[in-house]
Backbone as CSV, one residue per row, in Angstrom:
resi,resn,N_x,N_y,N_z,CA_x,CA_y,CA_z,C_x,C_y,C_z
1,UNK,151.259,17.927,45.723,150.334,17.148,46.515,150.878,16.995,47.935
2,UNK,149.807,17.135,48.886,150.289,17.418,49.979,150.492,15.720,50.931
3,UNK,151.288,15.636,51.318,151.777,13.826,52.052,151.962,14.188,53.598
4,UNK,151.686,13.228,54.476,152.078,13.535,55.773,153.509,13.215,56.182
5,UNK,153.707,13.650,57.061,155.234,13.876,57.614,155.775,12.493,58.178
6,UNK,155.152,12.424,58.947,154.781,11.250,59.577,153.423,10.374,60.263
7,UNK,154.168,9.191,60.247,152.397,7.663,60.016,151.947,8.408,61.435
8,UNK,150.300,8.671,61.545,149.603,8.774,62.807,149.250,7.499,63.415
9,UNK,149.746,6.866,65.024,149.468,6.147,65.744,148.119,5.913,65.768
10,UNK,147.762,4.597,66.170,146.237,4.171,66.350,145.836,4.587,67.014
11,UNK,146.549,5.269,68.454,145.976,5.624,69.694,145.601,7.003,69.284
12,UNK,146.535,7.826,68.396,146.445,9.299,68.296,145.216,9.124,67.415
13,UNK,144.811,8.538,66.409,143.459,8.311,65.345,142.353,8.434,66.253
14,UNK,142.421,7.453,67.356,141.204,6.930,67.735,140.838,8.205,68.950
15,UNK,142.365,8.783,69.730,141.907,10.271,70.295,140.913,11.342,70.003
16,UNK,141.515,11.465,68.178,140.987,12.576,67.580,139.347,12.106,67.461
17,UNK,139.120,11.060,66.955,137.955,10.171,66.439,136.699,10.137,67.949
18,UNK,137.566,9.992,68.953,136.513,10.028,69.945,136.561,11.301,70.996
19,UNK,137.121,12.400,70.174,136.725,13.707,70.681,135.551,14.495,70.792
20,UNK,135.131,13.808,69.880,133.498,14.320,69.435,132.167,13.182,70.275
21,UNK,132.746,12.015,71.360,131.925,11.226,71.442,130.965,12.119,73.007
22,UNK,129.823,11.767,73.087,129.297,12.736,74.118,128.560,11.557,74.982
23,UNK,129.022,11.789,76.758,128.347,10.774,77.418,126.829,10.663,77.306
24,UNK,126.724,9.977,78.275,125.363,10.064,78.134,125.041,10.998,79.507
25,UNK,123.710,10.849,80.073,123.725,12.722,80.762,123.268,11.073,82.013
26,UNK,123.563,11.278,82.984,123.403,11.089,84.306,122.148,10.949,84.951
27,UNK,121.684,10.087,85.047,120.041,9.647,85.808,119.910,9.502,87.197
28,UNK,119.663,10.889,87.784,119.075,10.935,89.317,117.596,10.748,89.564
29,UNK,117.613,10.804,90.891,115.922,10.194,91.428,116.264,10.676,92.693
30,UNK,115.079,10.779,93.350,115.213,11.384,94.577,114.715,10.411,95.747
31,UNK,115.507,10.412,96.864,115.474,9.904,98.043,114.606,9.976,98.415
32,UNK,113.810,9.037,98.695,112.194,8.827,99.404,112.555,9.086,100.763
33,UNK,113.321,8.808,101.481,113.595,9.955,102.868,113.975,11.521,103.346
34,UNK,114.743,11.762,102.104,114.983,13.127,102.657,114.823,13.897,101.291
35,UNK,114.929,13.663,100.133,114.365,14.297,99.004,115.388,14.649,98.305
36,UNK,116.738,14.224,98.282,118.066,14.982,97.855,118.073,13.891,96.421
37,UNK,118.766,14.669,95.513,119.241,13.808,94.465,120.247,12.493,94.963
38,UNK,119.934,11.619,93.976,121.119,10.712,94.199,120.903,9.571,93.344
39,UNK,121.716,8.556,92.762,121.868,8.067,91.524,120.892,6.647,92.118
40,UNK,120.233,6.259,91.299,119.254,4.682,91.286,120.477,3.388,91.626
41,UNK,119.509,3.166,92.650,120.435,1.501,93.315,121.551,2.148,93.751
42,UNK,121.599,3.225,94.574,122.961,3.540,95.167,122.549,4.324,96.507
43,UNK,123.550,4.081,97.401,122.615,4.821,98.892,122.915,5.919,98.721
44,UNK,121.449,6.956,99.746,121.694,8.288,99.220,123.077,8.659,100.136
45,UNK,123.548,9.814,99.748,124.861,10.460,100.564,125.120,11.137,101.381
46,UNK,123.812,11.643,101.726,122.880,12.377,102.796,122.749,11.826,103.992
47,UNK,121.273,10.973,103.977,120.786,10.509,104.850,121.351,9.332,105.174
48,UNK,122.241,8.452,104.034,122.380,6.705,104.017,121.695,6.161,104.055
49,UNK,120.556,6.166,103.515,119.791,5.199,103.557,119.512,4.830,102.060
């Protein structure tokens, strides 16, 4: 029967465990002045406004 070598850390568990976790995807909108992407409630990076 096969035993581990040694105890796996909580941090190393929770590494492996949230390797598989997937963000979420990024929500742009476009600048009513110049038309460029850029993220909601944030000034565009472009124009500044």
């Amino acid at each position: 029967m096969q035993v581990p070598k040694r105890k796996t850390s909580k941090s190393q568990v929770r590494i492996k465990r949230n390797s598989h976790y997937k963000r979420p995807a990024i929500n742009t909108v476009k600048c009513k002045a110049c038309g460029s992407a850029k993220l909601p409630h944030h000034v565009c990076p472009k124009c500044k406004r």
